[in-house]
C-alpha positions, 0 to 999 in steps of 0.5 A: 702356361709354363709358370703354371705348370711350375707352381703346380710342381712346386705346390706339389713338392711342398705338399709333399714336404708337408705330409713328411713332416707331419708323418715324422710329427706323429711318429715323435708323439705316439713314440712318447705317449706309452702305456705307462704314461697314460697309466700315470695320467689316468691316476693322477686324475683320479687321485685329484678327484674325489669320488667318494668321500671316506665317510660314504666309503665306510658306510659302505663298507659296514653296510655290506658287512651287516648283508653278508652277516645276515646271509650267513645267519640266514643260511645256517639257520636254513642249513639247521632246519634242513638237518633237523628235518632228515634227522627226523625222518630217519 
């Protein structure tokens, strides 16, 4: 009876060992990963894929030129109608 009451306290004490080592391991790793170095990771991933070719970002980009003109010649010849047509009633 006694040498089980004794392996249980040394079983506790280890259990105990372990729970403080690994509280101290994980102190040791969060203290490490800051926010810069997963800012750094996070890049590094991203500029090792590609996602999106130059070709496909140019296309894009002269696309949304092409709607954006196409709005402004748009509203203007609106804006010029709405003009005429008051300077008309007046």
């Amino acid at each position: 009876m006694k040498d089980v009451e004794v392996q249980i306290k040394e079983l506790e004490l280890k259990i105990k060992d372990l729970e403080h080592q690994i509280d101290r391991l994980e102190d040791k790793h969060t203290e490490q990963l800051d926010e810069n170095d997963i800012r750094a990771v996070v890049d590094q991933v991203l500029n090792e894929k590609d996602f999106a070719s130059p070709k496909q970002v140019e296309s894009q980009v002269n696309e949304s030129h092409l709607q954006l003109i196409k709005w402004i010649i748009g509203t203007g010849i609106s804006v010029a109608a709405v003009v005429v047509s008051i300077y008309q009633f007046i």
